[in-house]
C-alpha atoms as one frame of an Amber mdcrd trajectory, in Angstrom:
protein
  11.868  -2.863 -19.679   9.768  -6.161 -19.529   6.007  -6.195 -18.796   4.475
  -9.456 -18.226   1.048  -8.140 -16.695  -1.921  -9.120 -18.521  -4.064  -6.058
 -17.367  -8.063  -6.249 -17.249  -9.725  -5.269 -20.030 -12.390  -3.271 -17.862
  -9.544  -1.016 -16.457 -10.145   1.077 -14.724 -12.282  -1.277 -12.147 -12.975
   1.551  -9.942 -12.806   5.508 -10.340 -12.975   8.396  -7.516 -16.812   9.239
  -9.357 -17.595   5.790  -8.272 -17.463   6.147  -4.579 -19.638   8.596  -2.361
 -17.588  10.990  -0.001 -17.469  10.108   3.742 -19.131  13.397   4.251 -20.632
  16.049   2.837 -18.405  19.211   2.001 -15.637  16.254   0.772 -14.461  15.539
  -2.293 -12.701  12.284  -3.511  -9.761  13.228  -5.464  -7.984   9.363  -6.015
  -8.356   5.906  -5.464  -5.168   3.858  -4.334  -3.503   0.458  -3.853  -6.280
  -1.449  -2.115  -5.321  -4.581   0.228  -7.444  -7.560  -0.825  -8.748 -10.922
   0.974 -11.465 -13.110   0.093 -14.129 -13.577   2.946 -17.653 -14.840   2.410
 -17.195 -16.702  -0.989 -16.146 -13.046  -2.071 -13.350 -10.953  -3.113 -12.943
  -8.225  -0.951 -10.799  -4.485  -1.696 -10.005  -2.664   1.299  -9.375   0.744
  -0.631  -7.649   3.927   0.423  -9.899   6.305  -0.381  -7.877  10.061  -0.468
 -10.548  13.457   0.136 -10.322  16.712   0.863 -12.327  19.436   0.516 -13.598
  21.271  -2.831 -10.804  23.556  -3.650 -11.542  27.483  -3.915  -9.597  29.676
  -6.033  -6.602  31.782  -4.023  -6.925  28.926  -1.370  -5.412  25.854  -0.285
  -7.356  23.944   1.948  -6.616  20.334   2.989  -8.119  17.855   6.063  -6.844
  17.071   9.155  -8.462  14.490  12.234  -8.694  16.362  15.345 -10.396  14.413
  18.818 -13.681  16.330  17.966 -13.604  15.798  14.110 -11.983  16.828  11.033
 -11.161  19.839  10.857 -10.421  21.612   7.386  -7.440  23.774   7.074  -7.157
  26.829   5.016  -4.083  28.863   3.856  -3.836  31.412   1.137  -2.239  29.898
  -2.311   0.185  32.953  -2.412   1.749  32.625   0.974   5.316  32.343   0.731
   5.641  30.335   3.508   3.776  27.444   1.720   5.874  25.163  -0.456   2.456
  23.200  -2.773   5.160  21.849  -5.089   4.355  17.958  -4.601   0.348  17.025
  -5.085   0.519  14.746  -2.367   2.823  17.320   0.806   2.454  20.645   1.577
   4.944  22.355   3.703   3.942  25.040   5.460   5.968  27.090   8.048   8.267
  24.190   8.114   6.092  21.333   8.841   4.578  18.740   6.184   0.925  18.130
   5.520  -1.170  16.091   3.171  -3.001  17.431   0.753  -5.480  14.894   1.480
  -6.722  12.437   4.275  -7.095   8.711   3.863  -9.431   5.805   5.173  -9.772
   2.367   4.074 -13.318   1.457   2.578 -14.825  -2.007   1.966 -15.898  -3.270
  -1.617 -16.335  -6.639  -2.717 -16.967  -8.805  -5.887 -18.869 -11.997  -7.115
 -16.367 -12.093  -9.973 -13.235 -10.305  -9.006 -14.167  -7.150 -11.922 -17.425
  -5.739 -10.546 -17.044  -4.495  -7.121 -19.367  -2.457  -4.994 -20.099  -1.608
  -1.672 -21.870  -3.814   0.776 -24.368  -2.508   3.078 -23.521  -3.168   7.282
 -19.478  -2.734   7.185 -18.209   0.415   8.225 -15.426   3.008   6.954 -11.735
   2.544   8.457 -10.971   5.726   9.908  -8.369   7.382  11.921  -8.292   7.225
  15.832  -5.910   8.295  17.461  -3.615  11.381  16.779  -0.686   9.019  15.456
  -3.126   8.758  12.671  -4.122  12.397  12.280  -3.594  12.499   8.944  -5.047
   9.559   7.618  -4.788   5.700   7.259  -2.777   4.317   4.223  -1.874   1.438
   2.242  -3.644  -1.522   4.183  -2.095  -5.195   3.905  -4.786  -7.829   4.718
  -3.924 -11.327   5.925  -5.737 -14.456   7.331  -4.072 -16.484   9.766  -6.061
 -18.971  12.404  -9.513 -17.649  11.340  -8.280 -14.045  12.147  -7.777 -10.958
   9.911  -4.518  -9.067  10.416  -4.769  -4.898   8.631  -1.742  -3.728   8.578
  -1.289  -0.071   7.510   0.273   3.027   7.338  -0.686   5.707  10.253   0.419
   9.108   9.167   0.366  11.818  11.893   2.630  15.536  12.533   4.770  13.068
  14.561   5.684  10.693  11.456   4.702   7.651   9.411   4.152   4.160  11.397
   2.500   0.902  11.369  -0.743   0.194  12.895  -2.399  -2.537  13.018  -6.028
  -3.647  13.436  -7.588  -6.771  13.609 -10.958  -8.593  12.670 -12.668 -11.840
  11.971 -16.124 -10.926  11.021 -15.442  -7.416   9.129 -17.433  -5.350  11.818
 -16.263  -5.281  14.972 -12.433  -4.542  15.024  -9.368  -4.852  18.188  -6.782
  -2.346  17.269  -2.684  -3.086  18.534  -1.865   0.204  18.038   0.622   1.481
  16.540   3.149  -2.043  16.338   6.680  -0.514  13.779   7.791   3.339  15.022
   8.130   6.161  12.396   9.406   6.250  10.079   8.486   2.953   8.773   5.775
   1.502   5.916   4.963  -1.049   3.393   4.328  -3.682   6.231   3.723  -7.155
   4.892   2.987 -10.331   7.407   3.480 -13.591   6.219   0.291 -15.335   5.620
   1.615 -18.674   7.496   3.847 -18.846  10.681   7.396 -20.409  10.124   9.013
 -22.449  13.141   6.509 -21.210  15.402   6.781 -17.057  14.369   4.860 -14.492
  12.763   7.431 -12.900   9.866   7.054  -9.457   8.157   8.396  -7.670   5.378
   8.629  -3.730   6.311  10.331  -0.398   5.197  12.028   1.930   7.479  13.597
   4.675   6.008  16.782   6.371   6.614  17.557  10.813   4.282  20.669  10.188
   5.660  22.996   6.946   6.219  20.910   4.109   4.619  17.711   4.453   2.479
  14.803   3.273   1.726  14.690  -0.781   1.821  12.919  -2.920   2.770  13.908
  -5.509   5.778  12.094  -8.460   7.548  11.309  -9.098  11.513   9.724 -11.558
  13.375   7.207 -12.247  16.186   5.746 -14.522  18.348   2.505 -12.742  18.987
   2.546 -10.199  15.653   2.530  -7.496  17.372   5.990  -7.377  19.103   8.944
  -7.548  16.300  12.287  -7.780  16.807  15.408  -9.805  14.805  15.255  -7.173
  12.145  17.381  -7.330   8.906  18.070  -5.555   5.691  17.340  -7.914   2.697
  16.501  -5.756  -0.393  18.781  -2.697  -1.654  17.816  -0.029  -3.687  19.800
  -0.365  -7.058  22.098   2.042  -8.802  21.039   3.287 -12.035  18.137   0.674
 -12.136  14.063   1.030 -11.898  14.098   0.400  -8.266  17.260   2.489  -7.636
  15.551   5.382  -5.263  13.475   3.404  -3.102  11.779  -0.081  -2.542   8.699
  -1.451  -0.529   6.933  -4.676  -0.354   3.896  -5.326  -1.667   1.689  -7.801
  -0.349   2.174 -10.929   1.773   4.446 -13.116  -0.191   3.514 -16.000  -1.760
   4.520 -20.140  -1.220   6.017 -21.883  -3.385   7.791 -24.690  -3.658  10.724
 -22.700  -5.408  10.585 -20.188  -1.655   8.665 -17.819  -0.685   7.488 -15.283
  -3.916   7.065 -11.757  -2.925   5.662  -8.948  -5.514   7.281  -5.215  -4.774
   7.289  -1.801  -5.434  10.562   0.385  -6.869  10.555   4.053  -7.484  13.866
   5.554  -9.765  14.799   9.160  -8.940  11.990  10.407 -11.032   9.056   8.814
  -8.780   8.089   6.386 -11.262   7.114   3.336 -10.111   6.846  -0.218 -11.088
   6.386  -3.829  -9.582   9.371  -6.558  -9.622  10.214  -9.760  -7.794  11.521
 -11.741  -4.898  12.223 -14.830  -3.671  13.052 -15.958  -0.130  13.650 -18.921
   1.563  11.619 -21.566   2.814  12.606 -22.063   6.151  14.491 -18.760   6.569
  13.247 -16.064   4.626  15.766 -13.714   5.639  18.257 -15.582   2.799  17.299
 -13.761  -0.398  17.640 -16.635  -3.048  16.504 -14.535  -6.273  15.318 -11.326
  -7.697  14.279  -9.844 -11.199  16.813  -7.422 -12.870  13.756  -6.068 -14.804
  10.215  -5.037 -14.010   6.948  -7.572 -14.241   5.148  -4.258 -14.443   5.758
  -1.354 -16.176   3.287   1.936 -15.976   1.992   1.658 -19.800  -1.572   2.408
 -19.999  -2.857   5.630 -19.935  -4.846   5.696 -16.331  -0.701   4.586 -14.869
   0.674   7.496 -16.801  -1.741  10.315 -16.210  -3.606  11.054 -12.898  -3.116
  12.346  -9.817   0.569  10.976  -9.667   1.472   9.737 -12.505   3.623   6.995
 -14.048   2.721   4.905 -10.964   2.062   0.885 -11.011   1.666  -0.007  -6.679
   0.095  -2.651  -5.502  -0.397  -4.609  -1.872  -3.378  -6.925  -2.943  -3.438
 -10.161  -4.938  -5.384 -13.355  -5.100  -4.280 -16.579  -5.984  -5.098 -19.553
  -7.868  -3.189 -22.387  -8.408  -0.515 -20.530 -11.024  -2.901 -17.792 -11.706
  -1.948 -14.138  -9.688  -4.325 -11.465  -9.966  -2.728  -8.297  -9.022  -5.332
  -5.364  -7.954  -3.060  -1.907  -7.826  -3.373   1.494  -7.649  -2.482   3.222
 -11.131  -1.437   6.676 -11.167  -2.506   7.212  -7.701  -5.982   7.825  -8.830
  -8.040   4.423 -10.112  -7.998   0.732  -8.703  -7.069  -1.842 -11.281  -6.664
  -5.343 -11.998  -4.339  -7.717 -13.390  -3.263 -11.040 -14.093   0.208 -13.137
 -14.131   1.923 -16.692 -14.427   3.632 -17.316 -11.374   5.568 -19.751 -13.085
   6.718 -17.205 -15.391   7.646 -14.719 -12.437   9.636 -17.221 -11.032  11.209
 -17.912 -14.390  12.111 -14.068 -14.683  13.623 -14.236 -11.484  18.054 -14.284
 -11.491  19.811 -16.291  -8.660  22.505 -15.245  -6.649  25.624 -16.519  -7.325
């Protein structure tokens, strides 16, 4: 497999010891894929920030958001009715839980390596009971002066997208939640095309289908319809089990670039390459056969999920791509690439 990633020599940029829990009797376990934006001469990380509480021997205790607060639930590590086999999902009595609960925290940068956390912004939290369970995963675009978070809401009744929006960083509207469960990895274009909003999003199918990823569009970005398949899992390949976008993709004058995620049937994951068209992205025009990224470094194969590479934040600069991802499902990293040399890696339909 390829790697073309030319990672940060400070990596890790940011470790679970480096943030303060929301609250006390919380512990953060992992750090993941942040979105990213630049906003006051800055760059900004909007980071999902996974807790729960401090673990106790004989007991498994995870949190959940209930109308008066979190509440911490406790079951005994020997109950046979609890399946603890995945780090991430419990399964207890037949119904899933995480084994931790997400929000989205603010950090930002004078030079794009040392981040930390401003004083006056406040913690993204769950608030409704579609998001019981956490926010995830947050997308971040700017179109007409206004900030669109898109993210994953995870609830008992299933995995959406919400959406929230912003233009000062304080004061937020929120849609709701705007793609039904089970759906994820929701990208917006970061430009309108004929006169629509575009995504890239995931729904997911365990039995006819699977996990790909599709595109819609919008005349508001918030209502979504004209939705169409565009990128397969692969047999036998890196990205054969499942594939999500990443973040919003990128215009060139080649098409529009797009950096995603693919899992094989062992859960490792690593980042390849898109590109759509111009004036209708829903025409795939290329893709890479191989990974750009490829989990390498220790912190991507060792952590709280390892062999992991995921990212849905990048900056760019002229040719210059810096990549910020979650390795291992534990740190926040950084990294660079050539978009000329993505696009050179990509392979053209015939």
């Amino acid at each position: 497999m390829t790697d073309i990633a030319k990672r940060f020599s400070q990596n890790p940029l940011i470790s679970p010891k480096d943030l303060v829990p929301s609250r006390p009797g919380l512990e953060i376990t992992c750090l993941l894929n942040p979105g990213v934006f630049t906003f006051q001469d800055k760059t900004w990380l909007l980071v999902r920030v996974a807790e729960r509480p401090h673990q106790q021997d004989g007991i498994i205790s995870f949190p959940v958001l209930q109308k008066n607060g979190i509440e911490i639930i406790e079951i005994n590590a020997n109950d046979p009715d609890l399946n603890k086999d995945d780090p991430r999902v419990l399964k207890y009595k037949g119904v899933d839980y995480l084994t931790t609960l997400s929000h989205l925290r603010l950090l930002c940068s004078d030079d794009g390596i040392r981040f930390y956390e401003p004083e006056g912004y406040p913690i993204l939290q769950g608030e409704t009971d579609q998001e019981a369970f956490g926010v995830e995963d947050c997308r971040v675009i700017n179109i007409e002066e206004t900030y669109y978070l898109t993210y994953t809401a995870v609830s008992g009744q299933g995995v959406g997208v919400g959406l929230r929006k912003t233009q000062d960083w304080k004061t937020f509207t929120s849609e709701g939640m705007i793609l039904p469960p089970h759906n994820k990895d929701c990208a917006i274009f970061e430009e309108k095309i004929n006169g629509n909003f575009y995504a890239l999003h995931r729904p997911s199918s365990v039995d006819i289908g699977g996990n790909y990823i599709w595109i819609a569009q919008s005349p508001d970005g918030i209502h979504w319809g004209k939705h169409k398949c565009i990128i397969r899992t692969r047999k036998d390949s890196w990205d054969s089990a499942r594939v999500g976008a990443g973040a919003a993709p990128i215009k060139t004058p080649q098409g529009w670039l797009e950096i995603y995620h693919g899992a094989n049937s062992n859960h490792q994951y690593c980042l390849g390459a898109f590109l759509l068209d111009l004036d209708d992205p829903s025409i795939v025009l290329a893709r890479t056969e191989e990974p750009i990224m490829v989990p390498t470094e220790t912190y991507e194969l060792s952590g709280f999920f390892g062999y992991v590479v995921f990212s849905n934040g990048h900056v760019v600069h002229g040719d210059e791509l810096t990549i910020y991802y979650g390795a291992a499902d534990e740190h926040v990293c950084g990294a660079q690439f050539s978009i000329t040399e993505i696009l050179t890696a990509l392979t053209y339909a015939s």
